[in-house]
C-alpha positions as CSV (number, residue, x, y, z in Angstrom):
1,X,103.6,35.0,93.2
2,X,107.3,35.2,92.0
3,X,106.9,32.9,89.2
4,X,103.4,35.1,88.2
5,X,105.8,38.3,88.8
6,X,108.7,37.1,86.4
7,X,106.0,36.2,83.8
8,X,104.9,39.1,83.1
9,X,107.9,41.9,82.4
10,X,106.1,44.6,82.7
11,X,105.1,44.6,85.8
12,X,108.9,43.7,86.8
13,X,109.8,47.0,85.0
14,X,106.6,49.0,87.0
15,X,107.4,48.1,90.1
16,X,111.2,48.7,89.4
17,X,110.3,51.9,88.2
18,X,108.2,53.0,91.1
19,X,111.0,52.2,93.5
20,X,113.8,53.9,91.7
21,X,110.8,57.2,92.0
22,X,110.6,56.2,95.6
23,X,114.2,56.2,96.2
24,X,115.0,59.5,94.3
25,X,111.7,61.0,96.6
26,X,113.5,60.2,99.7
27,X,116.5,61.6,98.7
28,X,115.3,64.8,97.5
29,X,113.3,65.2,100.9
30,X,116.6,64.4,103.1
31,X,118.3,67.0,100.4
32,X,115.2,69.1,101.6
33,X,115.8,69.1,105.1
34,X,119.7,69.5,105.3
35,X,119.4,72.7,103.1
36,X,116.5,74.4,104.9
37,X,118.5,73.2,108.5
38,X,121.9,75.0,107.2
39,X,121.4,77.7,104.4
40,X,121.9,80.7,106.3
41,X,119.2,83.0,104.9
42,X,116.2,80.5,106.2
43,X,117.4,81.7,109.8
44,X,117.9,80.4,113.0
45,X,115.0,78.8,115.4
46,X,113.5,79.1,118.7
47,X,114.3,76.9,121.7
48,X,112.2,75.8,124.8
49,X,113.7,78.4,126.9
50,X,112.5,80.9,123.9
51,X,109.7,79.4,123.6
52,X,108.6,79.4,127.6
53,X,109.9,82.9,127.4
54,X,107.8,83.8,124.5
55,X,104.5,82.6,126.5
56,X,105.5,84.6,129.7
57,X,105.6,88.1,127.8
58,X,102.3,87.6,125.6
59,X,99.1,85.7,125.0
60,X,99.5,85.7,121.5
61,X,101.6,82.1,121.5
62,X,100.2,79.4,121.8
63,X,103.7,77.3,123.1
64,X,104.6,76.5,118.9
65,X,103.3,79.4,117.0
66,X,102.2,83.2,117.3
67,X,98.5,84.1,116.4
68,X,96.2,87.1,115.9
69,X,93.3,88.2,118.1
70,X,90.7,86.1,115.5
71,X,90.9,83.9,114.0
72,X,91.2,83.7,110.2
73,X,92.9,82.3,107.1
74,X,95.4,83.6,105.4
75,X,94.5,82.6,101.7
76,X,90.6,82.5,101.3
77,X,88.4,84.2,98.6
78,X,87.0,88.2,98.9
79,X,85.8,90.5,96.3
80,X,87.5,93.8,95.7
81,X,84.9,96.5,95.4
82,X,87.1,98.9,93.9
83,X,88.4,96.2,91.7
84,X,87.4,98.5,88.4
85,X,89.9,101.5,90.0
86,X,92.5,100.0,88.0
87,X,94.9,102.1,85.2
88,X,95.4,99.5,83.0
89,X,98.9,98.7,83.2
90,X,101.3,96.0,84.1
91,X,102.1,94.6,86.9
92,X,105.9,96.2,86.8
93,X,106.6,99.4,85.0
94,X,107.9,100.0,81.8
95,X,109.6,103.1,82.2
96,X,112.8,103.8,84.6
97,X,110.9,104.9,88.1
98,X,112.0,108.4,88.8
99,X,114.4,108.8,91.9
100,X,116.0,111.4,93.9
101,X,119.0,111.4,95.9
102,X,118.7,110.7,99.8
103,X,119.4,114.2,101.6
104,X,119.3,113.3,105.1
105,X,120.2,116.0,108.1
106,X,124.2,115.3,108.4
107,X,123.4,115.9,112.3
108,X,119.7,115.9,113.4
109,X,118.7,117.1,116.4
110,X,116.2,116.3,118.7
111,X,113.8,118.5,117.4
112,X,114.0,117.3,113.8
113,X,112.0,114.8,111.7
114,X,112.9,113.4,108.3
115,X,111.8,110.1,106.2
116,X,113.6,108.9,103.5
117,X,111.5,106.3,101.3
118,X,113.9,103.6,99.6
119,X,111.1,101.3,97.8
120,X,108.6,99.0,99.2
121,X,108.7,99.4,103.1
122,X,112.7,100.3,103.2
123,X,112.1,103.7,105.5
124,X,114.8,105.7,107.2
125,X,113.5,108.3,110.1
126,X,115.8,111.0,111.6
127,X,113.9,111.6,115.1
128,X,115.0,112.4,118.4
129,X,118.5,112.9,117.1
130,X,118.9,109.5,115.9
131,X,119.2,107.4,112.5
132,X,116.3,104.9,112.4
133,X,115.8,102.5,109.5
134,X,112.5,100.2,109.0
135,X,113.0,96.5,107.0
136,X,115.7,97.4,105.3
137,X,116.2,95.2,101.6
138,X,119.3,96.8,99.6
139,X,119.2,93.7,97.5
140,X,118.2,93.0,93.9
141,X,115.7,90.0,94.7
142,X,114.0,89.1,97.8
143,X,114.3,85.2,98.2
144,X,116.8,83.4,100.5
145,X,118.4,82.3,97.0
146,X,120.2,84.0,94.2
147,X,118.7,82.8,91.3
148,X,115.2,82.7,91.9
149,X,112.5,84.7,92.9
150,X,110.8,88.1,93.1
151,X,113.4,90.9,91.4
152,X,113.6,94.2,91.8
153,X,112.3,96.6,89.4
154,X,113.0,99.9,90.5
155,X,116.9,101.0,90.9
156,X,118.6,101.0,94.2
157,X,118.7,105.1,95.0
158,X,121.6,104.8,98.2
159,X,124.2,101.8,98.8
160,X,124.6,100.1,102.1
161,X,128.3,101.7,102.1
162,X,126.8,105.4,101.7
163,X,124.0,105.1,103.9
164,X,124.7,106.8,107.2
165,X,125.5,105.7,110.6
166,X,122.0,104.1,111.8
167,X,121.6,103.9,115.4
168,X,118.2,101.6,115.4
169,X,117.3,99.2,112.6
170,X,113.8,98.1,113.7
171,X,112.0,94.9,111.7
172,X,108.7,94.3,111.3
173,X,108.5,90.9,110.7
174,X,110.4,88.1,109.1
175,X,109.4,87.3,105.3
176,X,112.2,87.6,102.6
177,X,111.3,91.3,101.0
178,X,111.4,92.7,104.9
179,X,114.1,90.8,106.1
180,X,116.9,90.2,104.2
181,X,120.2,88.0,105.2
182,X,122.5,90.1,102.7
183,X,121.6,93.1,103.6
184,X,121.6,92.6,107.3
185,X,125.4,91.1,107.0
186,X,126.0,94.2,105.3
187,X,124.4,96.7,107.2
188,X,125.6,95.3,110.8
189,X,128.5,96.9,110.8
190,X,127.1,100.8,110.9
191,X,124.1,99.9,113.0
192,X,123.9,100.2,116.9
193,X,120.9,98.6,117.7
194,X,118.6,96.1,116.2
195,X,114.9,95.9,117.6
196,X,112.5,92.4,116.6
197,X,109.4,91.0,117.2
198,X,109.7,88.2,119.5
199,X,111.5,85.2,117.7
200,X,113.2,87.2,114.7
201,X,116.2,87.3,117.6
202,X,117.0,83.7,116.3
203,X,117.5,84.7,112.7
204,X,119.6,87.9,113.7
205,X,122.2,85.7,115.7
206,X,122.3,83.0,113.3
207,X,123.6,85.7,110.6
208,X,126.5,86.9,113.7
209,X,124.6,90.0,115.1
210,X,125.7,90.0,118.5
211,X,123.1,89.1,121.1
212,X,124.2,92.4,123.6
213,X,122.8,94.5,120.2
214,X,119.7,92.9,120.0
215,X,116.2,94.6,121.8
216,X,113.7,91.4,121.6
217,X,109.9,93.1,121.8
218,X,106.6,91.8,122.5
219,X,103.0,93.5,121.3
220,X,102.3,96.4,123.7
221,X,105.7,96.7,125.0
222,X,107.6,100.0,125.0
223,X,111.0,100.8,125.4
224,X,112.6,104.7,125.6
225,X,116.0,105.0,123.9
226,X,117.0,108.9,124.1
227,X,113.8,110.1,125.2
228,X,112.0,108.0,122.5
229,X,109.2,105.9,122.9
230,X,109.5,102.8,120.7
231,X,106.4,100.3,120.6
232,X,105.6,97.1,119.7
233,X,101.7,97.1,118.7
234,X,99.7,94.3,116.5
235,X,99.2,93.8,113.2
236,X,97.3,91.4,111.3
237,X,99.5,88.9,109.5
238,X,101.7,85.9,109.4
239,X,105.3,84.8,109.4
240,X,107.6,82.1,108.4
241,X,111.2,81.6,105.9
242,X,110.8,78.3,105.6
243,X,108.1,75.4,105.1
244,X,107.9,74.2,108.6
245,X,108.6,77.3,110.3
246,X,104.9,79.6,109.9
247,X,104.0,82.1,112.3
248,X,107.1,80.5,115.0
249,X,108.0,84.1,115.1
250,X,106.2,87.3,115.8
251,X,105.1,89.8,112.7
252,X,104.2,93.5,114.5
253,X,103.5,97.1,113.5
254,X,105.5,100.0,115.4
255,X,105.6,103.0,117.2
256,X,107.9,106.4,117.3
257,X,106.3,108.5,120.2
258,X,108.3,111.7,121.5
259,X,107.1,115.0,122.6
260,X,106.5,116.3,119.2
261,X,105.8,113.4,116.7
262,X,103.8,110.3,116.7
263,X,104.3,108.0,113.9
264,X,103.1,104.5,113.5
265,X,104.6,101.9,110.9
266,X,102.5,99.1,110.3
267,X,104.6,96.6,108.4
268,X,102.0,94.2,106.7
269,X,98.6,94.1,107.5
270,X,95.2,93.7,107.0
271,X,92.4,95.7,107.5
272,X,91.4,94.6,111.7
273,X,90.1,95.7,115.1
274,X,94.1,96.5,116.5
275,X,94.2,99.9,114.7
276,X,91.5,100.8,116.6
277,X,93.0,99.1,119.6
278,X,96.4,101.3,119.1
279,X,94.7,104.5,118.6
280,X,92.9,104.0,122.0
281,X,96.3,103.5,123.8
282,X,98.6,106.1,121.8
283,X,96.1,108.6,120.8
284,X,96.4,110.3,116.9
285,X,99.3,110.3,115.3
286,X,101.6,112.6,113.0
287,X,102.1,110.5,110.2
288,X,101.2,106.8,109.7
289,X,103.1,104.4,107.0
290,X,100.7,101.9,105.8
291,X,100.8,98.6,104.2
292,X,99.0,99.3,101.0
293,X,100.3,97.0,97.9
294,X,100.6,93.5,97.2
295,X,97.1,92.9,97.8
296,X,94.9,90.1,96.6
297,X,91.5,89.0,96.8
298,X,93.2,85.6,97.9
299,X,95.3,87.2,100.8
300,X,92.5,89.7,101.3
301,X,93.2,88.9,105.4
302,X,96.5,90.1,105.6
303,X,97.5,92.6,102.8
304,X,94.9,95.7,102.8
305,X,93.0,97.1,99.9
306,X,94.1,100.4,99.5
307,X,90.6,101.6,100.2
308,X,91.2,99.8,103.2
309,X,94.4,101.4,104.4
310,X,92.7,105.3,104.1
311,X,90.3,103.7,106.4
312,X,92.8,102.5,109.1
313,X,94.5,105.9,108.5
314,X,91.4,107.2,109.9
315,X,91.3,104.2,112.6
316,X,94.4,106.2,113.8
317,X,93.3,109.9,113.4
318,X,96.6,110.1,111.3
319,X,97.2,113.7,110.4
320,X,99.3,112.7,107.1
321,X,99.3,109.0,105.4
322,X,101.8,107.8,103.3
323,X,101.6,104.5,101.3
324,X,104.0,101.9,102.0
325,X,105.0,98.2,100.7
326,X,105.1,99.0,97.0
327,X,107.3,100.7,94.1
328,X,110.1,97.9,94.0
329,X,109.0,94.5,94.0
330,X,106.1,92.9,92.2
331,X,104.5,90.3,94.5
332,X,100.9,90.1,93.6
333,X,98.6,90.7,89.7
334,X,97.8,94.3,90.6
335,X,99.2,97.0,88.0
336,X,102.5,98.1,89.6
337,X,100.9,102.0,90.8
338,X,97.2,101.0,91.5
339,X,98.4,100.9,95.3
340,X,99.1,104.4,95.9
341,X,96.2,105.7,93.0
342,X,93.4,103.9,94.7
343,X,94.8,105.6,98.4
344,X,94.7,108.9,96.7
345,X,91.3,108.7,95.3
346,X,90.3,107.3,98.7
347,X,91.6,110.0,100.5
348,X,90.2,112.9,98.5
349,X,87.0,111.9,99.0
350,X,87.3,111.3,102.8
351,X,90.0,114.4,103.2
352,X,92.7,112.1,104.4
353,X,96.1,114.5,103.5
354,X,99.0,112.0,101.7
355,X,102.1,112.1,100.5
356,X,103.8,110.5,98.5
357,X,107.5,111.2,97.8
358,X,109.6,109.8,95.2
359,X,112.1,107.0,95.3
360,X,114.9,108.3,97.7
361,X,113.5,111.4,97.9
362,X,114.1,112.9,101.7
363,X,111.2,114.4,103.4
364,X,111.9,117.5,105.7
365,X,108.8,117.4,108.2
366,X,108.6,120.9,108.5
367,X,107.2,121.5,104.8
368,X,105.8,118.3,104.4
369,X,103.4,119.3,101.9
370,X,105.5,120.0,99.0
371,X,105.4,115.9,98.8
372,X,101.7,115.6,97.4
373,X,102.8,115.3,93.9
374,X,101.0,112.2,92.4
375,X,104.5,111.3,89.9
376,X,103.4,108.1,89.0
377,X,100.7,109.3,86.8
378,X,103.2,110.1,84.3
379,X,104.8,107.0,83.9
380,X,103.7,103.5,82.5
């Protein structure tokens, strides 16, 4: 065999060449594992004591991972029956998005209610006399590295530095353009309270975040901070930072419940049975922020058609709907506005009221109307 192997050179070379492939495979998979075990932004991880605890305070894990009510698939195929409500243009905009400047109460009280949109799902509620910020991203790209991934195209309207004194950050779930390691560094210092999904915990002590400030919530559970109701409801989606890590935490939609406003955030979801589910335990609700963008007919199971988020509006008997998850990032083909023009045609025809304020722009609840103007229609 040796003497048939050194007779013919080329197969010398092959199998020297296939062993210095093999060789540099290895290494890039050990290179693999050390980074995702000690970058920061993939996170921290769940032990068995998390894990038991996990399966004690839901029926939703299965001992490794977290799982919806059905079972589906997150990529599949689905046609879009509104797919020909489209207005033509790119998938990011070529004109500078119009923005206002945040103008929140300097010292709410309980009686108050203001949002201030900051792009995609970035949300900052003043209710019940406190500061409450949704999935905040203050960051130029969304990936847990510098120099790669999606980007930002719409400006920044408010630095983490100006921002004011938050007394709850709540997350919805764990993927890079909800949660982001910079920003949460950043914004630690001027925030109270953190409240997560069951497993997000991990990432947020990882990054420093103090244990003691850290409010660990599974579907259905409520806490009252101030005379607040704050649940944890479903949603229909997935998690995971990493490649071995999907669905190891919990992805959720919210609830702000107090004697005078209900208001449900959903985070990211597709269209499914729980909004029905939620409306049956909280009743309707003020307002309801709604996953609307990104959408695909690929990921059809867990990012809405817009169409499809006027219906779960309804699901909900939300009074007022406002469209969420788009204006900064570009993470799917769709022309950058067809998210919030297909809810608005929606809408009209089924009288679902919407708004839809500007980048920034602070929305007093008490003449919540005044934010109906459809501005994107003017831009490219």
């Amino acid at each position: 065999m040796i003497n048939f192997i050194n007779s013919h050179g080329w197969l010398r070379q092959t199998l020297k060449g296939l062993l210095i492939l093999l060789i540099i495979a290895v290494i890039l998979y050990v290179f693999a594992l050390i980074f995702l075990n000690v970058w920061p932004p993939f996170g921290g991880k769940a032990n068995k004591r998390d894990k038991l605890m996990y399966a004690q305070r839901t029926k939703h894990f299965d001992g490794k991972k977290f799982f919806y009510s059905e079972d589906f698939s997150v990529m599949g195929e689905s046609d879009d029956p509104y797919a020909d409500r489209t207005s033509g243009k790119g998938t990011s905009p070529e004109d500078t998005l119009p923005t206002a400047v945040p103008a929140p109460l300097e010292s709410p009280k309980a009686e108050d209610m203001t949002l201030t949109w900051f792009g995609h799902s970035t949300v900052m509620f003043q209710m019940q006399g406190m500061n409450i910020m949704f999935d905040p991203v203050f960051n130029t790209i969304t990936s847990p590295v510098s120099f790669i991934g999606p980007k930002r195209f719409s400006d920044i309207v408010m630095q983490i530095e100006e921002l004011p004194n938050l007394d709850i950050v709540i997350i919805t779930h764990d993927h890079y353009d909800h949660l982001d390691y910079k920003t949460i560094k950043k914004i630690n210092e001027k925030t109270e309270r953190f409240i997560v999904p069951l497993g997000v915990e991990n990432h947020l002590e990882r990054w420093g975040i103090p244990a003691e400030k850290i409010t660990v919530m599974a579907w259905w559970e409520e806490t009252d901070i101030n005379g607040l109701t704050i649940a944890c409801v479903p949603s229909k989606h997935f998690s995971g930072r990493g490649l071995t890590d999907q669905n190891a935490t919990m992805w959720s939609s919210w609830v702000l419940k107090n004697e005078k406003y209900s208001i449900l955030e959903t985070g990211d979801s597709g269209y499914g049975e729980h909004f029905a589910e939620i409306y049956e335990k909280y009743g309707e609700f003020t307002l309801a922020l709604m996953d609307c963008a990104q959408y695909n007919t690929m990921w059809h199971n867990v990012h809405m058609f817009p169409e499809e988020t006027v219906k779960a509006a309804k699901d909900v008997h939300a009074q007022v709907l406002m469209p969420i998850h788009w204006g900064a990032f570009k993470l799917s083909n769709h022309a950058w506005d067809n998210p919030p023009e297909r809810v608005v045609q929606r809408a009209d025809e089924v009288g679902q009221a919407v708004i839809s304020p500007k980048l920034g722009e602070t929305v007093n609840w008490n003449d919540w109307e005044n934010y109906q103007t459809r501005w994107w229609r003017e831009y490219k």
